[in-house]
C-alpha positions in Angstrom: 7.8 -63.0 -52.2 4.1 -62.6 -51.0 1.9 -59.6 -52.4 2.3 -58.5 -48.4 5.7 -58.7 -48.3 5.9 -56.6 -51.5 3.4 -53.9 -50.6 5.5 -53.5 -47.7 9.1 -53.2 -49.3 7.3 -50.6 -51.9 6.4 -48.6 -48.7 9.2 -48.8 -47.0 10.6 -47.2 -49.9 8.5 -44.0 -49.3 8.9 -41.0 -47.1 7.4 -41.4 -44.2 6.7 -38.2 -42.0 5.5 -37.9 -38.3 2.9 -34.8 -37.7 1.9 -33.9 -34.3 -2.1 -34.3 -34.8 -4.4 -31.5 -33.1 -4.8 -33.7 -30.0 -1.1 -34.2 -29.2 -0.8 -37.5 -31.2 1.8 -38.3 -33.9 0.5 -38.9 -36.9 1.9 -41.0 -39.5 1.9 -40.4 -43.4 3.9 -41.9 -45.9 4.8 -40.5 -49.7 6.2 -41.3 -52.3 9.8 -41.0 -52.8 10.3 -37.5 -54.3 6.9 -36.4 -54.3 6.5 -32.9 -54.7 4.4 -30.1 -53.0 1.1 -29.7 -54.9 1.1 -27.5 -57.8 0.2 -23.6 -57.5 -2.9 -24.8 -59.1 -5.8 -24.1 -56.6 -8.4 -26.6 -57.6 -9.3 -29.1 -55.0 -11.5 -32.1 -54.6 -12.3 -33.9 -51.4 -14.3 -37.4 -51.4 -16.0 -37.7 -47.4 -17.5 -41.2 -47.5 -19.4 -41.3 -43.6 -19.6 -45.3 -44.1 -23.2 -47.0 -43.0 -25.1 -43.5 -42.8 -28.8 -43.4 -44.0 -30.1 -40.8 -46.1 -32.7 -40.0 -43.3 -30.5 -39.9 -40.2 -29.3 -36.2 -42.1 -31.9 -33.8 -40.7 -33.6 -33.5 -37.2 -30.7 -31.8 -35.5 -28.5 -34.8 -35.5 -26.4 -33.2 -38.4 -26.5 -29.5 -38.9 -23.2 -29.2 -40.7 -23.4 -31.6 -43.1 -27.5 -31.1 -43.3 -26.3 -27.7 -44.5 -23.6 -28.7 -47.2 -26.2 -30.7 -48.6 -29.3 -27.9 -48.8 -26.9 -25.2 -49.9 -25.1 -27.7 -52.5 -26.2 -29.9 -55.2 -28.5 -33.1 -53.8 -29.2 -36.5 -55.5 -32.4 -37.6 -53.1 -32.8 -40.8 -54.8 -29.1 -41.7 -55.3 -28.5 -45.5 -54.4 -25.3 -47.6 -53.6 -25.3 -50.4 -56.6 -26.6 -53.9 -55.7 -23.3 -55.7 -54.4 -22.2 -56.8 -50.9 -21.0 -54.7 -47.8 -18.6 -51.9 -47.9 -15.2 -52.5 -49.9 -16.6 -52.8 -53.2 -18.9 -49.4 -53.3 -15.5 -47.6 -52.5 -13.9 -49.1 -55.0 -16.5 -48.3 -57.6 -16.2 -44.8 -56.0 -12.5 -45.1 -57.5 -12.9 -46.7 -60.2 -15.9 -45.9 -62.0 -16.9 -49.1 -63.4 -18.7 -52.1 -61.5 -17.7 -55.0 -59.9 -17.4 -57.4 -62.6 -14.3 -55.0 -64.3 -13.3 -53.6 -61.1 -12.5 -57.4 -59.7 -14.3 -56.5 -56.5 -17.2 -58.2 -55.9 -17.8 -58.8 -52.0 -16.1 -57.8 -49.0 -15.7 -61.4 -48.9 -15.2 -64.5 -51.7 -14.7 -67.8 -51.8 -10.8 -67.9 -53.0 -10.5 -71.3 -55.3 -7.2 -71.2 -55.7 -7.1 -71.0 -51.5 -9.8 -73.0 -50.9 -11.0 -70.7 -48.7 -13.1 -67.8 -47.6 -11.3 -64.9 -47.0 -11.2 -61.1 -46.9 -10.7 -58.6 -49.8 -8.1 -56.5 -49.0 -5.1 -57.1 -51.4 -3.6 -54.6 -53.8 -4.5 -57.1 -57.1 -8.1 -57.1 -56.0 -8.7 -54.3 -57.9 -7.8 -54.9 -61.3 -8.6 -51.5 -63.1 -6.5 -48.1 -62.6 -8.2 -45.5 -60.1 -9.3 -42.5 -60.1 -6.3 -41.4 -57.4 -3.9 -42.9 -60.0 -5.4 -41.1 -63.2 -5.1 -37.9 -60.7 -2.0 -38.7 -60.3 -1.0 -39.2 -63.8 -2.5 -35.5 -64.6 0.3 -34.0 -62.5 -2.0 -33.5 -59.0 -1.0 -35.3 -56.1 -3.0 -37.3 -54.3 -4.2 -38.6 -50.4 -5.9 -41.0 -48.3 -7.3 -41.4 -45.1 -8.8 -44.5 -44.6 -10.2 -45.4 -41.1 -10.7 -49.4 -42.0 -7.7 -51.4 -42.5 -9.0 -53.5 -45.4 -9.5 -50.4 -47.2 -6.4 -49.3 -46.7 -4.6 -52.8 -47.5 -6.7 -52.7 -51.0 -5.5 -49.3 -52.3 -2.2 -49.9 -51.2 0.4 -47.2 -52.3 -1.4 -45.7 -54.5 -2.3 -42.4 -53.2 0.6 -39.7 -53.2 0.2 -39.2 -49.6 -1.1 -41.8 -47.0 -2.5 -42.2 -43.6 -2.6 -45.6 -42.2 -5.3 -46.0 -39.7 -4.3 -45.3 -36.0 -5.0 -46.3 -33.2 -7.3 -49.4 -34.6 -10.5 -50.5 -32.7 -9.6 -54.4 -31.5 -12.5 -56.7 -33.6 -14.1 -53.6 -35.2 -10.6 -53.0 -37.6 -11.1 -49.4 -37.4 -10.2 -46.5 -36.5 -12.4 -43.6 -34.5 -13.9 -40.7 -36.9 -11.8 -38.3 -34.1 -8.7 -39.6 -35.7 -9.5 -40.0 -39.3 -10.5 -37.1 -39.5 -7.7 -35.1 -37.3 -5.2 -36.8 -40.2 -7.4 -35.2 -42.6 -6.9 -31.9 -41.7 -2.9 -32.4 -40.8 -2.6 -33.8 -44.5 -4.4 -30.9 -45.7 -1.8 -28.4 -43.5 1.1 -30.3 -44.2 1.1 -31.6 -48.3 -2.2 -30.2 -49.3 -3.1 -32.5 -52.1 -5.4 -31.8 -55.1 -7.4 -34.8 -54.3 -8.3 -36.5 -51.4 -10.9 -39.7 -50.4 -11.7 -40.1 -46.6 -13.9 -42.5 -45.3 -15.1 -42.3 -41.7 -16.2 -46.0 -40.3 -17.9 -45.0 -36.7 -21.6 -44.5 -37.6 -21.0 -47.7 -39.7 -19.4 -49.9 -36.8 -21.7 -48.2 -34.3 -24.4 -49.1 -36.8 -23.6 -52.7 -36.9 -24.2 -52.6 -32.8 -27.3 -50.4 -32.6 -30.9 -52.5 -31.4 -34.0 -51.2 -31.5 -33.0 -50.4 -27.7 -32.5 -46.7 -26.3 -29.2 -46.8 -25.3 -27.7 -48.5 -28.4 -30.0 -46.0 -30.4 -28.5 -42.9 -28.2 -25.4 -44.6 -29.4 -26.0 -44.3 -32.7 -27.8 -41.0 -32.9 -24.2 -39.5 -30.6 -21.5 -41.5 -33.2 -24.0 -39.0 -36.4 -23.2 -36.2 -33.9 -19.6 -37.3 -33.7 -19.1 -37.2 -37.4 -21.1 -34.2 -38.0 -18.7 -32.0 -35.8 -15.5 -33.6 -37.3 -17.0 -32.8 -40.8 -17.5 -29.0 -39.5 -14.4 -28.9 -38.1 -12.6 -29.6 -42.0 -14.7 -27.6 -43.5 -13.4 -24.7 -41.3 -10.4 -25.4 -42.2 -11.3 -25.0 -45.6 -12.8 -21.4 -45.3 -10.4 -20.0 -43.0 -7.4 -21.1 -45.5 -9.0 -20.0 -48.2 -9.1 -23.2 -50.2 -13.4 -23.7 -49.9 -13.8 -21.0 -52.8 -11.8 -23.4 -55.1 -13.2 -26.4 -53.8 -15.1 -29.6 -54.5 -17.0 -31.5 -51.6 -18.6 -35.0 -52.4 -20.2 -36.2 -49.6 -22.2 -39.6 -49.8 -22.1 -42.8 -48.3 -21.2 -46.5 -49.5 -24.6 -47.9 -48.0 -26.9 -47.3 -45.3 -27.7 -49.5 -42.7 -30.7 -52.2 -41.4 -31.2 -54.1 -37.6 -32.4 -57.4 -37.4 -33.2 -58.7 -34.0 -32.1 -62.1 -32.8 -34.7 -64.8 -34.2 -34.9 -62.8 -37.3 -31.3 -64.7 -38.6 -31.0 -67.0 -41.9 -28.3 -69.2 -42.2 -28.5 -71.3 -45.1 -26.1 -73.9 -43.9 -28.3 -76.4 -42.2 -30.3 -76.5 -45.1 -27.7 -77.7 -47.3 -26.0 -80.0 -45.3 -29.1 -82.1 -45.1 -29.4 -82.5 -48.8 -27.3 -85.5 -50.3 -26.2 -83.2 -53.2 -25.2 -80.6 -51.7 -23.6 -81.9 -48.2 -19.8 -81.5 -48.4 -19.4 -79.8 -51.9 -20.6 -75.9 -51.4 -18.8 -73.2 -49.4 -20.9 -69.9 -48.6 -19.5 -66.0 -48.3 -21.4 -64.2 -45.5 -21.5 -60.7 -46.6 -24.3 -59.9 -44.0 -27.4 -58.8 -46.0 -26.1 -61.8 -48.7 -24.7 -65.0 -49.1 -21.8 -65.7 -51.8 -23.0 -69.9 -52.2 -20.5 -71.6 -54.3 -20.4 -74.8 -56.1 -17.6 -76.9 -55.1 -18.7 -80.8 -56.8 -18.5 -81.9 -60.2 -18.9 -79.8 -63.5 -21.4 -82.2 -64.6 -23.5 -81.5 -61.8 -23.5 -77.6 -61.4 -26.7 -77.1 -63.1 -28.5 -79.2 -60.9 -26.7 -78.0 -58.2 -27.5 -74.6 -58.3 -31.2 -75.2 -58.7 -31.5 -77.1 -55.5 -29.5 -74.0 -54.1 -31.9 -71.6 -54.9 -34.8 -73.6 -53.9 -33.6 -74.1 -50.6 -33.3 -70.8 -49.7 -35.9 -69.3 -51.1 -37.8 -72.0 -48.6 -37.0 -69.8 -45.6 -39.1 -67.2 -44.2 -35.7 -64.2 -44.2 -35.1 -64.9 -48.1 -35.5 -62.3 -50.2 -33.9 -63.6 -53.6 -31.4 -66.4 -54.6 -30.1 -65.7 -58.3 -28.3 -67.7 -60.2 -25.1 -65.3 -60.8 -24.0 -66.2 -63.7 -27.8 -65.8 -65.5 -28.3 -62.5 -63.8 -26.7 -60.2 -65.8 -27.7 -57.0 -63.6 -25.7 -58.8 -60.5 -22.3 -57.6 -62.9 -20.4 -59.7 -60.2 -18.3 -62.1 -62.7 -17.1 -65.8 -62.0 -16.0 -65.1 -58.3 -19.1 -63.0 -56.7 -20.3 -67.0 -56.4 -22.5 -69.5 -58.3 -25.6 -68.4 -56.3 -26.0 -65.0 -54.9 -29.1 -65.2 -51.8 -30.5 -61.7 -50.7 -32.4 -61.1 -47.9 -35.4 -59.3 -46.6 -35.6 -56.2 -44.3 -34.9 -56.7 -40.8 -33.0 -59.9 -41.4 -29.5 -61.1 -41.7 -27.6 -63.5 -43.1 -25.2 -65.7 -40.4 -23.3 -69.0 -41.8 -22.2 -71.2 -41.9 -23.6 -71.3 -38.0 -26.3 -69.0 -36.7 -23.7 -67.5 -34.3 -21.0 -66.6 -36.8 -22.7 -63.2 -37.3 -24.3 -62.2 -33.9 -24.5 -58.3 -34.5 -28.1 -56.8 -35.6 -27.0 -54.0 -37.8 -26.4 -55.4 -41.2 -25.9 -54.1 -44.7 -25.7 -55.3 -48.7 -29.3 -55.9 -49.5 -31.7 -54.1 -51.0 -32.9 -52.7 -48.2 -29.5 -51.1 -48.0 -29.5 -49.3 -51.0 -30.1 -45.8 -50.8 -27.6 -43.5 -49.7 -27.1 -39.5 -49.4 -25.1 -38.4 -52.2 -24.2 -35.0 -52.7 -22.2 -32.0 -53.9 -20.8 -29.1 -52.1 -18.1 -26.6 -51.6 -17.3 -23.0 -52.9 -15.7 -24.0 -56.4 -18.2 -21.8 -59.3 -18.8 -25.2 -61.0 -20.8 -26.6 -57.6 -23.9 -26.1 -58.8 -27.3 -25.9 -56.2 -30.3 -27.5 -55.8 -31.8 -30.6 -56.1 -31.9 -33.2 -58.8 -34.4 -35.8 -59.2 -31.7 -38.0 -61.5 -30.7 -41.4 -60.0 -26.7 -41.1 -58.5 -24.6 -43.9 -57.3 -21.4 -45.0 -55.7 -20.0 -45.5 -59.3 -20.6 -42.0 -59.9 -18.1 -40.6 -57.6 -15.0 -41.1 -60.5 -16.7 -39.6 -63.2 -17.4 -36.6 -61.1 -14.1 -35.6 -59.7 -12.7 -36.4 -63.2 -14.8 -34.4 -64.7 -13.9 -31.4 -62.0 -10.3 -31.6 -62.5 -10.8 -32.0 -66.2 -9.5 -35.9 -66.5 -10.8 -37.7 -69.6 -12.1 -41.3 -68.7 -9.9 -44.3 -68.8 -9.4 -46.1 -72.1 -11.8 -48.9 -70.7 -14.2 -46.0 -69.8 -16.4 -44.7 -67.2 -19.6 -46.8 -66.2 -21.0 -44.1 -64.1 -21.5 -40.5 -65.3 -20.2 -37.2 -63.9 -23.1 -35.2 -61.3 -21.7 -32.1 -61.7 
């Protein structure tokens, strides 16, 4: 039977419950078998991840509401997301607390050995650590997702007591609109009320990946902020007027920001290595957008050499940041399948292979120019403190934090992050 095929089965095992959304539209959750209504305690903790947003788009009108959480709650200025590839493996380090190299994680996509081939993270077994939503769970809380982006959604699996798959999907993007995610939000709050919850919103991020340096893509971007800033409001009033903001924690951050290249500004690392004789026929590349996952696919006795003439090659374009020998840069924490070399590149570039039109959009992420996120605290719970903090945050903080809030110790295998409370 096929992890699929099992992940399925366990689901269709589990309660599943149509809701009539606030625009008409069923919704559809599924729970566990037997899982009860949450537990007179009023303690609640909500994770809003608004995927691809840049600390500075948060100001200038575009978004009052969550402009306010932020300057009446607890802010992290110089919070970053960790130094690894794309989208998937910040939320899991949201999750999990620890980084890529524990968590299994390492890219939104690998090179799969024992596949031979590149594909997608988005199995169950990729992440090899227990969650936070499972430790929640173990406490006696129930749980809930709402994920808009079916990878994320395939990699956390049935974990969550309650869980919203993403509907109706965007064809090519793999999403779902912020309108939705966010109207399941609110029903799952109405309808099972869960101690915990972790929501990610994906339309500034796919609109991001379209956005030029054009007006109207721009205007674009600058409505899809607006767009998210009113669904954001509209939870949050749901919060007050039910009484549950007083005992409530809001973390609000996001799993990277976002950079445009435009079209000549493209690296592909391909060509390169096809023209030399070592190389030609015995690497495979990841494109993770702002990086390249290069692996070594030739002889043992060769690697060495192999990787050297790797990194030299692509550090011999113009869009090349860095090319790091993985398994010698101990920072990276990526483990044996984040690649043999791991290529970075520069601002306003992007990484396209193994063709220069394999990755034709200009809005890119997972380089350092990615890094800093907004990160902060809210809600109405007495232990959400205010102000501002000049202490570096991070994606891998996120566990640590709501753990913390609901009193959880850390996982035998601990906590890499630290609790911003």
């Amino acid at each position: 039977m096929s992890e699929t095929e099992a992940v399925r089965r366990r689901l269709d095992r589990r309660t599943v419950l149509k809701v009539a959304g606030a625009g008409g539209a069923a919704l559809m959750f599924s729970s566990m078998p037997g899982a009860a209504p949450a537990a007179a305690a009023k303690r609640r903790a909500y994770v809003l991840v608004i995927d691809g947003c840049r600390p500075d788009e948060i100001g200038g009108g575009r978004m009052p509401t969550v402009k306010a959480l932020r300057d009446r709650g607890l802010w992290y200025p110089r919070a970053r997301s960790l130094p690894v590839f794309e989208t998937l493996p910040n939320h899991v380090m949201m999750m999990t607390g620890v980084k890529p190299d524990r968590s299994g994680v390492p890219a939104n996509e690998i090179y799969d050995r024992s596949l031979r081939a590149v594909r997608k993270m988005d199995r169950p077994s990729d992440v090899r650590v227990a969650t936070l939503i499972e430790q929640v769970n173990r406490s006696g809380r129930t749980t809930g997702t709402v994920l808009s982006k079916e990878y994320l959604y395939g990699v956390f699996s049935a974990r969550a007591t309650h869980r919203w798959e993403p509907f109706p999907v965007v064809p090519i993007s793999g999403h779902a609109p912020d309108a939705f995610t966010m109207d399941a939000a609110t029903a799952m709050v109405k309808q099972f009320d869960p101690h915990f919850m972790f929501v990610n919103l994906g339309s500034v991020d796919r609109m991001g990946h379209m956005d030029l340096t054009g007006t109207t893509l721009r205007a674009a971007r600058t409505s899809a902020l607006g767009r998210v800033d009113n669904e954001i409001k509209k939870f949050v009033d749901l919060l007050k007027a039910t009484g549950r903001w007083q005992h409530s924690l809001i973390v609000v951050l996001a799993d990277h920001s976002m950079d445009w290249s435009t079209p000549d500004k493209v690296v592909s690392l391909a060509p390169l290595y096809d023209a030399d004789p070592m190389l030609a026929g015995r690497y495979v590349i990841a494109d993770n957008g702002g990086a390249d996952l290069v692996y070594w696919t030739g002889s043992a006795s060769e690697k060495t050499a192999a990787i050297a003439t790797m990194r030299r090659l692509a550090m011999s374009h113009d869009g090349v940041l860095a090319a790091h020998d993985r398994a010698a840069t101990s920072w990276l924490r990526l483990g044996a399948r984040g690649g043999d070399v791991v290529v970075f590149c520069k601002a306003g570039w992007r990484f396209s292979d193994p063709g220069l039109l394999d990755n034709p959009i200009p809005g890119n992420h997972g380089h350092p120019a990615t890094r800093p996120i907004p990160f902060f605290l809210s809600g109405g719970h007495p232990r959400v403190d205010h102000g501002v903090r000049t202490a570096w945050a991070s994606t891998i903080d996120v566990a640590p934090t709501v753990g913390a809030f609901f009193g959880i110790a850390a996982p035998r295998t601990g906590w890499e992050g630290r609790s911003r409370l």
